[in-house]
C-alpha positions in Angstrom: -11.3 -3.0 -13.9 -9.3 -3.4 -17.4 -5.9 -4.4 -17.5 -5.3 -0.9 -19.2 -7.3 0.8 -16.5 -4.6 -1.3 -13.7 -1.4 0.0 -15.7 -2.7 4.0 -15.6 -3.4 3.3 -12.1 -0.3 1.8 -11.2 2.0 4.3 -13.0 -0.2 7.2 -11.6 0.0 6.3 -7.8 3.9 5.7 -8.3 4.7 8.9 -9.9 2.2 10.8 -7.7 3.9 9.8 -4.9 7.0 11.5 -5.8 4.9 14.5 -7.7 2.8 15.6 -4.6 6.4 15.2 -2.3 5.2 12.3 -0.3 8.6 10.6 -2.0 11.6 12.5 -2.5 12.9 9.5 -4.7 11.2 6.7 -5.5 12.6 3.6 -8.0 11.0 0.3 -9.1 12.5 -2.8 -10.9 12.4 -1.8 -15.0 11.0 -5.3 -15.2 8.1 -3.8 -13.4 7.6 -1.1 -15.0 7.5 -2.8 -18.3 5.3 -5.3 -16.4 2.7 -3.5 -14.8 3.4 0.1 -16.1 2.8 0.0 -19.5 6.4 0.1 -20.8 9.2 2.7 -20.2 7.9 4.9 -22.9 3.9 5.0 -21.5 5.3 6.1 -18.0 8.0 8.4 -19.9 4.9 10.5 -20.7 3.2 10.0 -17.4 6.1 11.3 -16.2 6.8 14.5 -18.4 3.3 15.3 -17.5 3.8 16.0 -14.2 7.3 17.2 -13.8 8.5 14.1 -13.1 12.6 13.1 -13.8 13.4 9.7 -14.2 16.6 7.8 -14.6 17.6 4.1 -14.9 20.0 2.9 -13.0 21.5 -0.7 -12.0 21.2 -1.9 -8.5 24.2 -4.6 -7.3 22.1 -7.2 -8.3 22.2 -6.4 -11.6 19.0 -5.3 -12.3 17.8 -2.4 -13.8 16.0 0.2 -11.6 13.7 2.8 -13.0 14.3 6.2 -10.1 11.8 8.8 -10.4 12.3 12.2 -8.9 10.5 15.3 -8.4 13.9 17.1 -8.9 16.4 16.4 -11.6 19.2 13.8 -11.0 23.0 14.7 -11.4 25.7 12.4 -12.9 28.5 12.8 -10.3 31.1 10.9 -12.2 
């Protein structure tokens, strides 16, 4: 399989997961998703196709967490 062919498949199955409900909320490292994923912008799309939100966030580590959501996140404060 091509390395193109792993990144769709990889993005896919995530978002997916939170599109078909089987994840309320899922998240995965920004590193990863850049990684693996294609880039932020390649699983933006992904995403927009199927009615997926997503939000970066940073975990107490200090790294950067991509969330994805079926539903769309709220900024408390």
């Amino acid at each position: 399989m091509s390395e193109t062919a792993d990144t769709n498949r990889w993005a896919d199955e995530w978002l997916d997961s939170v599109a078909n409900g089987s994840n309320t909320m899922s998240q995965r490292k920004l590193s990863s998703v850049e990684l693996r994923g294609g880039g932020i912008e390649f699983v933006k799309k992904i995403a927009e196709s199927k009615g997926v939100h997503l939000l970066i966030i940073e975990d107490d580590k200090g790294n950067e967490l991509v969330a994805a959501s079926a539903k769309p996140f709220r900024v408390v404060c």
